[in-house]
C-alpha positions as CSV (number, residue, x, y, z in Angstrom):
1,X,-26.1,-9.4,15.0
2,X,-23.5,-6.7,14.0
3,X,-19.9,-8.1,13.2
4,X,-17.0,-6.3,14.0
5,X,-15.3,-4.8,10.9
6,X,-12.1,-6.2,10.7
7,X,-13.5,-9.6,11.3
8,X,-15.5,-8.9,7.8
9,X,-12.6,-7.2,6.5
10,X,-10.5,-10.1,6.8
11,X,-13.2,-12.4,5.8
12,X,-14.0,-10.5,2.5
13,X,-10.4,-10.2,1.3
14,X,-9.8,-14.4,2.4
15,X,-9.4,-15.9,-1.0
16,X,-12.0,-18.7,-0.1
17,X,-15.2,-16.2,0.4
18,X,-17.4,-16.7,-2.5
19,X,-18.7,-13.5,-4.8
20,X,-21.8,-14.2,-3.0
21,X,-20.6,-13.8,0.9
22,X,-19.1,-10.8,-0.5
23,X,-21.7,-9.4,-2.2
24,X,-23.6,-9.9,1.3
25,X,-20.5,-8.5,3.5
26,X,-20.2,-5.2,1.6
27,X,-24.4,-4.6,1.3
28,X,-24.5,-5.5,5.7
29,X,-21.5,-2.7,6.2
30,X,-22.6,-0.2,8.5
31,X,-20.5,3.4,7.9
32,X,-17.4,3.4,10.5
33,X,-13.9,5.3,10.8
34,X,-10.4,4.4,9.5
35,X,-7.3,5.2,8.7
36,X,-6.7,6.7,5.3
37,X,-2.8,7.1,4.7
38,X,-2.4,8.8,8.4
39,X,-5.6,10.7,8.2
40,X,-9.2,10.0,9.3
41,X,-11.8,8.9,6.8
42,X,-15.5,8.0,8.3
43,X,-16.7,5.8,5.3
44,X,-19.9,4.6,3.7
45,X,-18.5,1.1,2.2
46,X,-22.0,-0.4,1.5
47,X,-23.2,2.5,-1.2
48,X,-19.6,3.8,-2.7
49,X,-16.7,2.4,-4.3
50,X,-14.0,4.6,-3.4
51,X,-15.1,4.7,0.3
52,X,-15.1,0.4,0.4
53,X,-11.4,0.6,-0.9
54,X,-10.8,2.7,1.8
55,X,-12.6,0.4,4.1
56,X,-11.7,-3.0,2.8
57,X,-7.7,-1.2,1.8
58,X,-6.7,2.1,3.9
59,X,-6.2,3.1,0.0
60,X,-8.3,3.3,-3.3
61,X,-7.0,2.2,-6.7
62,X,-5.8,6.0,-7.4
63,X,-3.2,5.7,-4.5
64,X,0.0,4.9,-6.8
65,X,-1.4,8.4,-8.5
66,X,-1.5,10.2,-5.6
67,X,1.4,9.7,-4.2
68,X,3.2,11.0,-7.2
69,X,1.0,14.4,-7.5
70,X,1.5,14.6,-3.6
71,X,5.1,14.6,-3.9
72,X,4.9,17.0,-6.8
73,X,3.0,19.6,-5.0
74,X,4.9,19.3,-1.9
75,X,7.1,21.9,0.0
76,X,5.5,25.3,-1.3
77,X,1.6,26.7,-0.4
78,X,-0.5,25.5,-3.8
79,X,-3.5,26.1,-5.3
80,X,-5.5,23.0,-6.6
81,X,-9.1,22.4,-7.9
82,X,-10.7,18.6,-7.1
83,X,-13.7,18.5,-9.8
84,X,-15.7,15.3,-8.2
85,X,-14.1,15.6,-5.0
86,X,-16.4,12.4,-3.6
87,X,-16.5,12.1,-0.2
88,X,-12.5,13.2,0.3
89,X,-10.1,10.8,-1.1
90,X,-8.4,13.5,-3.0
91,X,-9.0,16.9,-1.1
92,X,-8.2,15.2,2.3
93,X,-4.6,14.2,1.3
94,X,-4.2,17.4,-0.4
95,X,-5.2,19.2,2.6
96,X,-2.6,17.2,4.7
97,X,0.3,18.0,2.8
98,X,-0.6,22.1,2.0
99,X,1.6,24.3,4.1
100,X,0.1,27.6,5.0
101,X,-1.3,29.6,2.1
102,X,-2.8,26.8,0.2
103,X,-5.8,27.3,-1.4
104,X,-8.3,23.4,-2.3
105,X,-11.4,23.9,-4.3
106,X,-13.1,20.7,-3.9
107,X,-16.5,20.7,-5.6
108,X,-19.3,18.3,-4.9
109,X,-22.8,18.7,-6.4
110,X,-24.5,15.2,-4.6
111,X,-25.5,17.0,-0.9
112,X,-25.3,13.1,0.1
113,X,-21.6,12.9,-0.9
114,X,-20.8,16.5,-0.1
115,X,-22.3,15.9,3.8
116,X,-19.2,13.0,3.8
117,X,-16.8,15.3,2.2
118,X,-17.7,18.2,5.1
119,X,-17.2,15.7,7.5
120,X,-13.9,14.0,6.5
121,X,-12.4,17.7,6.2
122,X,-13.8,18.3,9.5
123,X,-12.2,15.4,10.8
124,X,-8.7,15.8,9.8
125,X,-9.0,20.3,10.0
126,X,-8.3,21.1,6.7
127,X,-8.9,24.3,7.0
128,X,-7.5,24.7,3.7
129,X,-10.4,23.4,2.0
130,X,-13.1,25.3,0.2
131,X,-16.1,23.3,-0.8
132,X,-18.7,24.1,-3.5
133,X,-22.0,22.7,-4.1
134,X,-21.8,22.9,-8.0
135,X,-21.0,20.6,-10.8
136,X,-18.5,22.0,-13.3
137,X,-19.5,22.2,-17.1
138,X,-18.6,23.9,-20.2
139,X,-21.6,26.2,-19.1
140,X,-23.5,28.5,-16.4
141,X,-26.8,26.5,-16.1
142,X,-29.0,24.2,-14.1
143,X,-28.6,20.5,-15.1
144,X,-30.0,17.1,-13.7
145,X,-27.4,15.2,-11.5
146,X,-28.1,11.6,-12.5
147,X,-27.4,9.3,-9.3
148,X,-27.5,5.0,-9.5
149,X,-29.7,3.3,-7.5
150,X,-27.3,1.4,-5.0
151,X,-23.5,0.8,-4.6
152,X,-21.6,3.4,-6.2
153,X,-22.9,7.2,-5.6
154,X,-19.6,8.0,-6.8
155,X,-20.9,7.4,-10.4
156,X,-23.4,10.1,-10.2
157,X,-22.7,12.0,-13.6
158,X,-24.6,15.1,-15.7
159,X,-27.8,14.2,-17.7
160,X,-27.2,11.3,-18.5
161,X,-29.9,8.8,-16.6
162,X,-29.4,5.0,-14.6
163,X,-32.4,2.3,-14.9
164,X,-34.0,2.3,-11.8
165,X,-31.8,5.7,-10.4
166,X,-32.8,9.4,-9.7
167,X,-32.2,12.9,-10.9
168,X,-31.6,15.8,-8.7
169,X,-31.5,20.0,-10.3
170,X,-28.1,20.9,-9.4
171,X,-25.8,24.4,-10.8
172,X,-23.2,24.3,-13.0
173,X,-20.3,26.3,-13.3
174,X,-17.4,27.0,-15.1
175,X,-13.9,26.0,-13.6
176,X,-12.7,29.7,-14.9
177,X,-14.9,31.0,-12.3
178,X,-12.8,29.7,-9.7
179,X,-9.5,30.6,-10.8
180,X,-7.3,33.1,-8.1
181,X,-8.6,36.3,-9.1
182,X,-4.7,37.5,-9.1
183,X,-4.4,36.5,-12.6
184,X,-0.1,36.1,-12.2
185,X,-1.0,33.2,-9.4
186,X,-0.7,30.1,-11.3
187,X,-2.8,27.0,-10.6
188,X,-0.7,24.1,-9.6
189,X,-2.9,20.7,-9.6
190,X,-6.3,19.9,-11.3
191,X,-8.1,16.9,-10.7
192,X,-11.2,15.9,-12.6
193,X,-13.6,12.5,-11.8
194,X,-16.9,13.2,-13.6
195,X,-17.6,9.8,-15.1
196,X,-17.4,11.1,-18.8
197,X,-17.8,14.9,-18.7
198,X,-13.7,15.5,-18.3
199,X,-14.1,17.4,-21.6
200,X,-16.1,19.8,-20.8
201,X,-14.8,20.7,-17.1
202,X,-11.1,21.0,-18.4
203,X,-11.4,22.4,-21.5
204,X,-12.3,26.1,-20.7
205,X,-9.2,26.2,-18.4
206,X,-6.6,25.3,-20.8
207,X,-8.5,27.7,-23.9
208,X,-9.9,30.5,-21.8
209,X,-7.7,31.0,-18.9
210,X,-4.7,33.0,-19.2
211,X,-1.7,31.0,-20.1
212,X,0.0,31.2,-16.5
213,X,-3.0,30.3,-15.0
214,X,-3.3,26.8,-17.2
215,X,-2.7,24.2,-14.4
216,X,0.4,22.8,-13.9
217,X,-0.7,19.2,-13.6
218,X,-4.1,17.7,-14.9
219,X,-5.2,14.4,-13.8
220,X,-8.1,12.8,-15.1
221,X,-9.3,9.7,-16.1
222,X,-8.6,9.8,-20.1
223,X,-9.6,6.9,-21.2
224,X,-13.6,7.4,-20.5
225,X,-14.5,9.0,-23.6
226,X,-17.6,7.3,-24.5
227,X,-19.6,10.9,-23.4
228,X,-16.8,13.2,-24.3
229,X,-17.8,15.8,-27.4
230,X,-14.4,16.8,-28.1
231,X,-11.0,14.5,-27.3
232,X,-9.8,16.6,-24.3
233,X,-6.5,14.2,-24.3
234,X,-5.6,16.2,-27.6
235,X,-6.3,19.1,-26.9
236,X,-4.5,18.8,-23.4
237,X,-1.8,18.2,-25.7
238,X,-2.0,21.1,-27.7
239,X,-2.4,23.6,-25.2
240,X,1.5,22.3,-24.3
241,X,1.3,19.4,-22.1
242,X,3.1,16.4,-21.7
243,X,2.1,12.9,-20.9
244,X,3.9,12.1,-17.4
245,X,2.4,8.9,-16.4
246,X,-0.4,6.5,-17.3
247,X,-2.1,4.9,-14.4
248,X,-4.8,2.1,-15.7
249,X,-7.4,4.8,-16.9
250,X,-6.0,7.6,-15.2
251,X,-3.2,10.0,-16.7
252,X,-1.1,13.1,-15.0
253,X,-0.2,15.7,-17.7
254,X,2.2,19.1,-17.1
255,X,2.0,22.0,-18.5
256,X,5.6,22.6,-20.2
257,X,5.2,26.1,-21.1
């Protein structure tokens, strides 16, 4: 028998449901439409955790964040580059917001996750959108793309393998790649979720990009520095950015200069 979703949605989120009725609720979900902040999200709940916030809160934990880069950006066309883009959370508000002459690089190397992020775009039009298979890197190259078993495909991260998970060849690129090929248009938002390999996707922008086309804002998650080879939080820093806000694990930096 298949339950209707808001009668599990309220029945998760009831205080009284044990970790266990949970556990089965989320695992059961079958992938269904909802509202996302006034734009339509068709989510995968059961295998990803940014898509079952969605589901189980029209929101995911990076909405406070959002908001705040979304009313940064807002008013004038922008150009912005989501590294980890998921299946949309990011790129689709982005999208919603960009007035004509806004350019989104959203880049998604898991086909699984980049088939949702299509989709989601295609849903809400956002023409504005350009998608890339790659992963981004310090490096032109072929890597493995290491994907968990179950629950949270948004973890998928670069050579480094999950117990019991699989590996998929995938190409790498370098963010300077993408940059506008006027080099006086300036880049006005970068977002980077890569589970640990922040370092390496950021820090050829802000050292080998010229200095007006260093983003404006960086937001990335600076605090997940167990796989990081150099501390990209000071060097962020030194390239002339200032901390604006902290949020949990996440922090938004701005260029200043």
């Amino acid at each position: 028998m298949t339950f209707p979703h808001d009668l599990l949605r309220t029945i998760y989120k009831d205080p009284a449901t044990s970790r266990r009725i949970r556990r089965r609720i989320r695992a059961s979900l079958e992938p269904v439409e909802v509202d996302y902040k006034g734009c339509r999200m068709f989510v995968h709940p059961a295998d990803n955790n940014t898509e079952f916030q969605i589901w189980r809160l029209g929101r995911t934990h990076e909405e406070r964040a959002l908001r705040d880069i979304l009313q940064r950006l807002a008013g004038a066309p922008f150009f912005a580059l989501d590294v980890g883009a998921n299946a949309g959370s990011f790129s689709v508000r982005l999208a919603a917001i960009a007035p004509e002459g806004s350019v989104i690089h959203a880049f998604e190397p898991n086909p699984v996750m980049r088939a949702r992020l299509e989709h989601n775009l295609s849903l809400n039009k956002a023409s504005s959108v350009i998608v890339h298979d790659c992963a981004i890197s310090d490096e032109n190259d072929e890597l493995e793309l290491c994907i968990p078993a179950e629950q949270n495909l948004g973890q998928a991260r670069l050579s480094h393998t999950f117990s019991n998970g699989s590996e998929i060849r995938v190409k790498v690129r370098s963010l300077t790649e993408f940059l506008p090929e006027n080099p006086a248009m300036p880049v006005d938002f970068l977002k980077v979720d890569i589970e640990g390999f922040e370092d390496r996707a950021i820090g050829p922008v802000i050292s080998d990009a010229p200095v007006q086309q260093r983003p404006r804002l960086i937001f990335f998650e600076h605090k997940h520095n167990v796989l990081w080879k150099t501390d990209i939080t000071a060097r962020i820093r030194d390239a002339g950015y200032m901390l604006c806000a902290e949020y949990g694990r996440n922090a938004l930096f701005e260029r200043q200069s």
